[in-house]
C-alpha positions in Angstrom: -18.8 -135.6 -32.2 -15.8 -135.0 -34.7 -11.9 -134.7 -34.8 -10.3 -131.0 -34.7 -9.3 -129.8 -37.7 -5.7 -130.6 -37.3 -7.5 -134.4 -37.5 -9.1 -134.2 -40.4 -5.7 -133.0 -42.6 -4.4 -135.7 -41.2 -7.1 -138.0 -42.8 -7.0 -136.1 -45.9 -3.1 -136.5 -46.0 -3.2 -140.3 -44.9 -6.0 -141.4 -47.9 -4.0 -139.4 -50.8 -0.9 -141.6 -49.6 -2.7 -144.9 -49.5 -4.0 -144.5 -52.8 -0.5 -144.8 -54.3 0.2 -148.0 -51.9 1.6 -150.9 -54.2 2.7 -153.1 -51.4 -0.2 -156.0 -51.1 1.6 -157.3 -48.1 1.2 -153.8 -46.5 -2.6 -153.4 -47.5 -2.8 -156.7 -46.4 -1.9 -156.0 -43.0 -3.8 -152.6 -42.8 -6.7 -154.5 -43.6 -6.3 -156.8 -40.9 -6.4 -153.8 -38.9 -9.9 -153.0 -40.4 -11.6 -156.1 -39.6 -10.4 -156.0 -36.2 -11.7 -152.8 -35.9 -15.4 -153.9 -37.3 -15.5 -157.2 -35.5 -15.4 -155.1 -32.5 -18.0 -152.6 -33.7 -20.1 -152.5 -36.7 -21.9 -149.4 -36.6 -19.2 -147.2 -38.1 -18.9 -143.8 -36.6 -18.4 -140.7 -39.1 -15.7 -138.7 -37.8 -14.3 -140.7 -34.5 -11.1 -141.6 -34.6 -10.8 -144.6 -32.1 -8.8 -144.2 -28.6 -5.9 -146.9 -29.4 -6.0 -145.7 -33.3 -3.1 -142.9 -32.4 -0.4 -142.0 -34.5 1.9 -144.7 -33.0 -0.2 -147.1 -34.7 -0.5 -144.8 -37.6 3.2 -144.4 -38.0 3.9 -148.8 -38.0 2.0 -149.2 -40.6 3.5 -147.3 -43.4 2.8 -144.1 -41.5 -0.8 -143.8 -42.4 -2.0 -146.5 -44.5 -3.7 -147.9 -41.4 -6.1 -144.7 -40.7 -7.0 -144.4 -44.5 -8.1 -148.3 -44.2 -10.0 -147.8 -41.4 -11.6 -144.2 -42.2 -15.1 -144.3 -42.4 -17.7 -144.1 -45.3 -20.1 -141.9 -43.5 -19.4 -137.8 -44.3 -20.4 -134.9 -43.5 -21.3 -132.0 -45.9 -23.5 -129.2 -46.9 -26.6 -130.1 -49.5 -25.6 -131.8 -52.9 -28.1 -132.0 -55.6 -27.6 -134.5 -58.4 -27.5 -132.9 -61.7 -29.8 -135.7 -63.5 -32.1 -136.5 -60.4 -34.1 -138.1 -63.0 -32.0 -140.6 -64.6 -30.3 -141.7 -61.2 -33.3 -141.7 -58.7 -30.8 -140.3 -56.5 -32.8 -137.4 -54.1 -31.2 -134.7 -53.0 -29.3 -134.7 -49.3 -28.1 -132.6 -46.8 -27.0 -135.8 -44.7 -24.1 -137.8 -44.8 -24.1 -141.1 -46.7 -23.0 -144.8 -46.9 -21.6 -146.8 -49.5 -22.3 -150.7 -49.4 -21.6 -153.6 -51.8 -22.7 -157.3 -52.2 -22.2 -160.2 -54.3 -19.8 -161.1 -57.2 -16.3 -159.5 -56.2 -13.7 -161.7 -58.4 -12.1 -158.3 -60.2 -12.7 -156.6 -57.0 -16.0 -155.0 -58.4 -17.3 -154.4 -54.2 -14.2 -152.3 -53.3 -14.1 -153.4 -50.1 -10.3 -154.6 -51.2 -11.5 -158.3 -51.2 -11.9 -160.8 -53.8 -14.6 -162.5 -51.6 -18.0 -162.8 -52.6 -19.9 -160.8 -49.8 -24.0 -162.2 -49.2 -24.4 -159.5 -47.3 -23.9 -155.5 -48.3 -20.2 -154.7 -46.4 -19.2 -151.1 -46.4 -16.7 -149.5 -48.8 -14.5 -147.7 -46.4 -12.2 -146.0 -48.6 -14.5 -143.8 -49.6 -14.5 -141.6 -46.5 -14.7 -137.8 -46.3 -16.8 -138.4 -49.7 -20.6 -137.3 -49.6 -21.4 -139.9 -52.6 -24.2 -138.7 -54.6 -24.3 -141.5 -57.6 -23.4 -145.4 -57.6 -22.9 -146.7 -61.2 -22.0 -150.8 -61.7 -21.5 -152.7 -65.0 -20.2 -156.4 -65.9 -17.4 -156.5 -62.9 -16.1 -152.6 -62.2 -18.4 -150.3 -60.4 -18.0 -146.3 -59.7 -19.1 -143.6 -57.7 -19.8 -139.6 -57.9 -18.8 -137.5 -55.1 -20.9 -134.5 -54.5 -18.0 -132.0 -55.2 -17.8 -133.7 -58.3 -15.2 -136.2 -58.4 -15.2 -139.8 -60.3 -14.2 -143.3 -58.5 -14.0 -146.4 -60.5 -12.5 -150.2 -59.4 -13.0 -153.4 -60.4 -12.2 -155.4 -63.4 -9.5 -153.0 -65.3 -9.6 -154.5 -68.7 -9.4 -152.3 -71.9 -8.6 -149.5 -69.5 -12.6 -149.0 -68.5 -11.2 -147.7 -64.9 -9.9 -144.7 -66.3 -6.1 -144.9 -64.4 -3.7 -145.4 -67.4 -3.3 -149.2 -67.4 -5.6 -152.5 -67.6 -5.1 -153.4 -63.6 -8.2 -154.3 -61.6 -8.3 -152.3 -58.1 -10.0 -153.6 -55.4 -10.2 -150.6 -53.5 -11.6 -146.9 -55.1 -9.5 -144.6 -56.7 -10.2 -141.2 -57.7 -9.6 -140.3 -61.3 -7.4 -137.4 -61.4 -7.9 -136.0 -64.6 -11.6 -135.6 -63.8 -13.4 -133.1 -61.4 -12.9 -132.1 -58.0 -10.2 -130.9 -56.1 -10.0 -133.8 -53.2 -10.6 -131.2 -50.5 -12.2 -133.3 -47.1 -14.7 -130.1 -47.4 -16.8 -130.2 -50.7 -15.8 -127.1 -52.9 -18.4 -125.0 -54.9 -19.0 -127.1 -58.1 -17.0 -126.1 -60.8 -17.7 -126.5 -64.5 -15.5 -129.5 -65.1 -17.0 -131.6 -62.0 -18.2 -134.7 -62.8 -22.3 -134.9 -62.2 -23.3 -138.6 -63.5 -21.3 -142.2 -64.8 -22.2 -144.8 -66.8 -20.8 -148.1 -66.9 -21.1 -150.6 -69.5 -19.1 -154.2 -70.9 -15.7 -152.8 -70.6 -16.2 -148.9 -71.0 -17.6 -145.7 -69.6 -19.1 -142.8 -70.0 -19.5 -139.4 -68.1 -20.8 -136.2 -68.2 -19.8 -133.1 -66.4 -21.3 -129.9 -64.9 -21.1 -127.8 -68.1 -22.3 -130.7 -70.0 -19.3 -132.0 -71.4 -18.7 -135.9 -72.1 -16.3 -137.9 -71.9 -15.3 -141.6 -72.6 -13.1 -144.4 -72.4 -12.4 -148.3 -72.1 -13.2 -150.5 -75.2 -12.6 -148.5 -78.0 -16.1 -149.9 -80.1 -18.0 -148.8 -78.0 -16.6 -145.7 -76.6 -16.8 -143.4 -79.7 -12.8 -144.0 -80.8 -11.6 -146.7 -82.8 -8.9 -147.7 -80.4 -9.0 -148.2 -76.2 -8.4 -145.3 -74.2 -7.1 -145.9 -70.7 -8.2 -142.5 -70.1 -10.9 -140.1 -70.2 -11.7 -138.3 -73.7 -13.5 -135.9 -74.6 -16.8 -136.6 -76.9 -17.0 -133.6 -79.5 -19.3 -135.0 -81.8 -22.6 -134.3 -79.7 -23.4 -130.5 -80.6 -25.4 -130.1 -77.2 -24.4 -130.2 -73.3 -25.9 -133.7 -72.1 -28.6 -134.5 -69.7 -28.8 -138.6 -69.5 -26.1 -141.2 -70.6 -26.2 -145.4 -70.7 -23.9 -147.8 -71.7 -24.6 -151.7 -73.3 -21.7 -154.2 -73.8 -20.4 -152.4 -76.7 -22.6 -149.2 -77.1 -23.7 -146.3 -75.7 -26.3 -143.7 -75.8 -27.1 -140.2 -74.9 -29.5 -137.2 -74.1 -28.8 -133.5 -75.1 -30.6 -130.6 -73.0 -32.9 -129.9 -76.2 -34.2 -134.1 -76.0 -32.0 -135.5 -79.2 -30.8 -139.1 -78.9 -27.5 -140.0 -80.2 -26.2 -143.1 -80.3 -22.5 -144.9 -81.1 -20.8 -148.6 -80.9 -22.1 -151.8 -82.4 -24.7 -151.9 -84.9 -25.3 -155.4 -85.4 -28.3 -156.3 -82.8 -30.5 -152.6 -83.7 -29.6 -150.8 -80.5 -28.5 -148.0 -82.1 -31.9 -146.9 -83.7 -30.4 -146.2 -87.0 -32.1 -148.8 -88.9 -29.1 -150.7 -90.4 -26.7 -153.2 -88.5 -23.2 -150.8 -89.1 -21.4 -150.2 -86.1 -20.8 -146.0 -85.6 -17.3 -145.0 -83.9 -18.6 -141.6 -83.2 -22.6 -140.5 -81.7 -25.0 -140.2 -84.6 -28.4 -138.7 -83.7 -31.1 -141.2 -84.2 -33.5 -139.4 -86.8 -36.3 -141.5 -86.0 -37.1 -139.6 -83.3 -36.7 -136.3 -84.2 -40.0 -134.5 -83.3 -40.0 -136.3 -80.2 -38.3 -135.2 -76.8 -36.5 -138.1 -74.5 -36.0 -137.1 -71.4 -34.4 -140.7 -70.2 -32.1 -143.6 -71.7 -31.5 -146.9 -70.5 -29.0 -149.4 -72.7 -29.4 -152.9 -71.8 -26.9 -155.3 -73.2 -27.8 -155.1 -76.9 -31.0 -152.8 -76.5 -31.9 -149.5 -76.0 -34.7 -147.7 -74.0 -35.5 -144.1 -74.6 -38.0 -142.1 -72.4 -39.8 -139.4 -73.6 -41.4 -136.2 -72.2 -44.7 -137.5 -73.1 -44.5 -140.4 -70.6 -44.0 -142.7 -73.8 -41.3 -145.4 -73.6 -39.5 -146.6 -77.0 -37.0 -149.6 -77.9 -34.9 -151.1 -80.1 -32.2 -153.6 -80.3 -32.5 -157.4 -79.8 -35.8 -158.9 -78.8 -34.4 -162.2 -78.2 -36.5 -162.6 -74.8 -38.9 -159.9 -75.4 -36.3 -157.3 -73.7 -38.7 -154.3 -76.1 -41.7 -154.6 -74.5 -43.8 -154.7 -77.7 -44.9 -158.5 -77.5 -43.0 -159.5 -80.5 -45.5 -158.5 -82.7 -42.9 -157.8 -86.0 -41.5 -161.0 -85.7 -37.9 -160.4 -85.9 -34.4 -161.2 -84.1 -33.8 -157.5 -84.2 -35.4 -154.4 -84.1 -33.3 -151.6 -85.7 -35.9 -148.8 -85.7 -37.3 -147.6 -82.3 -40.8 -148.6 -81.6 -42.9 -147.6 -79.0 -43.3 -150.0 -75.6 -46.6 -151.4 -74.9 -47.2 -149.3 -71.6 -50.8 -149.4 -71.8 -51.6 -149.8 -68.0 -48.8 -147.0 -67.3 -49.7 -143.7 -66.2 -47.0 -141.7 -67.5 -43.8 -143.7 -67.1 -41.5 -141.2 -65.8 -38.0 -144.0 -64.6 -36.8 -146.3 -66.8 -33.9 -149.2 -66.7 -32.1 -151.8 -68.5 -30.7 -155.2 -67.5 -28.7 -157.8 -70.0 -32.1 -159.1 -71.6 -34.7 -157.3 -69.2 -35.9 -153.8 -68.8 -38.3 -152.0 -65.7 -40.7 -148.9 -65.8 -42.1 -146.8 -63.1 -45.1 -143.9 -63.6 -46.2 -141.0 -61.6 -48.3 -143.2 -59.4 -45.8 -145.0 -57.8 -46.4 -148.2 -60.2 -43.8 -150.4 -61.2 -43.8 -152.4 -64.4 -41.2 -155.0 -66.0 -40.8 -157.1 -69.1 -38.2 -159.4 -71.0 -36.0 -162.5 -69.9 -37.4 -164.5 -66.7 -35.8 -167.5 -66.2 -34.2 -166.1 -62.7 -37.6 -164.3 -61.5 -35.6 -160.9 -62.2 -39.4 -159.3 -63.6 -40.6 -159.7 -60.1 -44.3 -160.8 -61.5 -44.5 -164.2 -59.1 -43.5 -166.6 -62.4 -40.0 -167.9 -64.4 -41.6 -167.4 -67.6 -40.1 -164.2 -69.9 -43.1 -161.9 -71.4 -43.0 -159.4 -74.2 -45.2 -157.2 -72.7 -44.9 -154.9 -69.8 -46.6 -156.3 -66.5 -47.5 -154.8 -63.5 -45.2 -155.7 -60.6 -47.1 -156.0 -56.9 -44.5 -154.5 -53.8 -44.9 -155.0 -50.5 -47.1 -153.0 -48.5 -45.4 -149.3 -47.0 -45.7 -151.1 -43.5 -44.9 -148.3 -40.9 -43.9 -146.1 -43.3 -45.7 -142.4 -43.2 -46.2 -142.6 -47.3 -49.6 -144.0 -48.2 -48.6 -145.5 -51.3 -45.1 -146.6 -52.9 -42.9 -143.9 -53.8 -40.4 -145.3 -55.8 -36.7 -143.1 -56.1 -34.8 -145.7 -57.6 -34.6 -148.6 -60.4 -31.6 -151.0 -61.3 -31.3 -154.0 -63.5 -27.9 -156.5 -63.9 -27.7 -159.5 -65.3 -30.0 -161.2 -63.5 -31.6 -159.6 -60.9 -33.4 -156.3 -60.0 -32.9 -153.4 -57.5 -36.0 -150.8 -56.5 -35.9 -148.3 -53.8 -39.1 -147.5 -52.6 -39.9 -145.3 -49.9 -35.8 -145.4 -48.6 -36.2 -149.2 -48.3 -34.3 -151.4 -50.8 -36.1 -154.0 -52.6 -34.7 -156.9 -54.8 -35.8 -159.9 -56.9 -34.3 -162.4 -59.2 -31.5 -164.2 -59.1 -28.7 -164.7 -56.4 -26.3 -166.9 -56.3 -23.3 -164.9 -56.0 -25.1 -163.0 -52.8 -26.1 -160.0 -55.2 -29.3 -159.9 -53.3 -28.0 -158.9 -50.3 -30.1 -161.1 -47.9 -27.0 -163.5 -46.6 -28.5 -162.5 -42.8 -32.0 -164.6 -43.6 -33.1 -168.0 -43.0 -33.1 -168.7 -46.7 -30.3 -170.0 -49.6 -28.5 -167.3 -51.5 -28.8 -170.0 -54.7 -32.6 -169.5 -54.4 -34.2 -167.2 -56.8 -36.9 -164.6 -55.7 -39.4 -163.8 -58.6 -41.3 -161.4 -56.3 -40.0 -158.1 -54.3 -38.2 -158.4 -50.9 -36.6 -156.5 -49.0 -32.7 -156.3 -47.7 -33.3 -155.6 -43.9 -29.4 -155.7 -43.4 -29.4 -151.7 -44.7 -31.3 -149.2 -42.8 -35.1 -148.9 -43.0 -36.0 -145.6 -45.3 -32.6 -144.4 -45.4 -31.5 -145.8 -49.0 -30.8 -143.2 -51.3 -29.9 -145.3 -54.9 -28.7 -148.6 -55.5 -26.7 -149.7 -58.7 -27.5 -153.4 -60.1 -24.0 -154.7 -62.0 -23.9 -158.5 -63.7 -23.6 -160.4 -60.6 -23.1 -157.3 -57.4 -24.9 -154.6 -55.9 -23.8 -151.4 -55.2 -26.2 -149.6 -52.5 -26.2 -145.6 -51.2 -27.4 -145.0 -48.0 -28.1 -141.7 -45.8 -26.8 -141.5 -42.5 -29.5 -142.3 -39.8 -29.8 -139.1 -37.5 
């Protein structure tokens, strides 16, 4: 059941308004309207608008700031395919999705326009009449990719990494305007300048568009300029359109459509691949893999992982925790020439990702491999001991489910825990403190660490679609259940 269409311009009018509310004690109260509203009923309907939500309600509180609190995060829309399927384990769907958030939320990094840490994933409800495609999350901001193309970002605000013109943190999603889309409630035919993936690092971003254009901002080190940028900019030093992109804490790194690797930002720690410790304010291709065709990188916080077409996984960067994956062997701090990850067991890596000082793998057969820093159980292995070398990480039988083996669509790392979809159900491991697991709803202490798979039964069985691991949160993308 849906509104008419007269409806649904309403609800497009009502959310451009709200994004330009200022007055806290106004959002205060329209989000007092929201929780009443989910206390009553937390299964959240797409496109119902309540009985008693009319427009005499809609009109006391600021006109409309009420209905675009309360709009939903489920959407409908016609089929949306992710333009690096690849990089974000994201699959493509012709079903509406869900937005969801848990743990840290200090800078506002769960948009759910609280500063309370959340156990348990809670909805991000601003992003209605938006068929998400892509959840990206870094130290304390977090964004999102609509499938018409358009960029979200909240959270912490400093150096400008949100993209809006200023250093304010936002609790709530807001659409970058001078990015992609057109903010139609119907998605539009893709044009050239949409935005198709995001990367999130320390205190900048990166993004890439439907032509293959980049673009950067936030902490000027590591965002190829030598100052901040509060706003997108274009990156006109990478000859090639762009296939994959990853941000560190102050670098960032990138795939062209013919498998070249440049890299930019600090030096000092190797990530780079350059084989020197100078920091490079604009991409430089890393020579020491010419001849060899990535497909995939991942940037942990001072380390870089680059996948190749070969199945072949290389590193470089600090190996303070054995974060390369190549048990240590050369006996340095720091690695400033890529070497290749001891994968032996892997058949064919094909997914790769990057935490602060850990790093996971997956292959064509559904295995799943980790390595690095494991004081919080974030490698998933059963111990609290880090390793150097890539081990084999056991998940939990399908159950129920109709696939006969794993199939695993998504990876995440964060600071100290880990995020795998497999077969639509979300799985997690390592630390969580701040409720970054997601498991508040079991009989067990969100301080306790889990140093082997389990699953978040709070989301829907087989309907997660990509998950996002940031320092301390979660960001989680869910398909509508029919």
């Amino acid at each position: 059941m849906g509104p008419n269409r007269s409806a649904g311009a309403l609800l497009s009018s009502i959310r451009r308004r709200y994004v330009g509310l200022q007055d806290v004690g106004l959002r205060s109260a329209v989000l007092g309207v929201t929780e009443r509203r989910k206390s009553a009923s937390m299964a959240v309907d797409a496109c119902v608008l309540e009985p008693w939500f009319g427009l005499g309600i809609v009109r006391s509180v600021l006109s409309a700031a009420a209905a675009a609190a309360v709009a939903t995060v489920v959407v409908r829309t016609q089929q949306v395919a992710h333009a690096d399927d690849q990089n974000s384990g994201i699959r493509p769907m012709r079903r509406s999705t869900s937005v969801y958030a848990c743990g840290l939320n200090l800078s506002g990094q769960l948009g759910n326009g609280s500063d309370r840490v959340a156990a348990s994933p809670v909805p991000l409800t601003d992003l209605s009449s938006d068929m998400i495609v892509k959840v990206a999350a870094g130290n304390h901001s977090s964004a999102a990719v609509s499938g018409d193309g358009r960029l979200f970002t909240w959270g912490n605000g400093s150096y400008g990494i949100l993209g809006h013109g200023d250093e304010a943190n936002l609790s709530l999603p807001r659409q970058i305007e001078s990015l992609g889309g057109s903010g139609a409630t119907e998605a539009p035919a893709r044009s050239s300048s949409a935005v198709t993936d995001v990367a999130v690092g320390g205190f900048h971003m990166l993004c890439t568009t439907a032509s293959g254009q980049l673009f950067s901002w936030g902490q000027g080190q590591a965002h190829a300029r030598k100052g901040d940028a509060s706003i997108p900019m274009p990156v006109t030093d990478v000859p090639r359109p762009v296939v994959s992109i990853s941000t560190g804490r102050k670098h960032s790194a990138v795939v062209t459509d013919d498998g070249a690797v440049y890299t930019w930002g600090s030096g000092h720690s190797g990530a780079l691949g350059h084989g020197s410790k100078v920091d490079e304010a604009a991409p430089k291709r890393v020579s020491a893999l010419e001849g060899i065709r990535a497909v995939q990188v991942a940037c942990g916080r001072d380390f870089t992982l680059i996948l190749t077409d070969t199945g072949d996984v290389y590193s470089c960067g600090a190996d303070d925790f054995g974060q390369l994956g190549n048990g240590r062997s050369h006996g340095e701090r720091f690695v400033r020439l890529p070497k290749k990850v001891l994968l032996g067991h892997a058949n064919h890596v094909i997914r790769i990702a990057a935490g602060d000082y850990h790093a996971v793998a997956t292959d064509s057969q559904g295995a799943l491999f980790s390595w690095g820093y494991n004081r919080d159980g974030q490698l998933g292995n059963g111990e609290k001991t880090d390793t150097a070398i890539p081990k084999p990480v056991v998940l939990p039988s399908p159950g129920a489910s109709s696939h006969p083996k794993p199939k695993i669509d998504a990876l995440s790392c964060g600071g100290g825990h880990t995020a795998v979809v497999v077969n639509g159900d979300l799985l997690v491991f390592g630390r969580g403190r701040d409720g970054q697991l997601g498991r508040g709803t079991e009989l067990e202490s969100n301080a306790a660490y889990r140093t082997t798979p389990v699953r978040v039964e709070s989301v829907p069985r087989g309907q997660v679609r990509g998950v996002a691991a940031g320092a301390d949160h979660t960001l989680i993308l869910v398909a509508a259940t029919d």
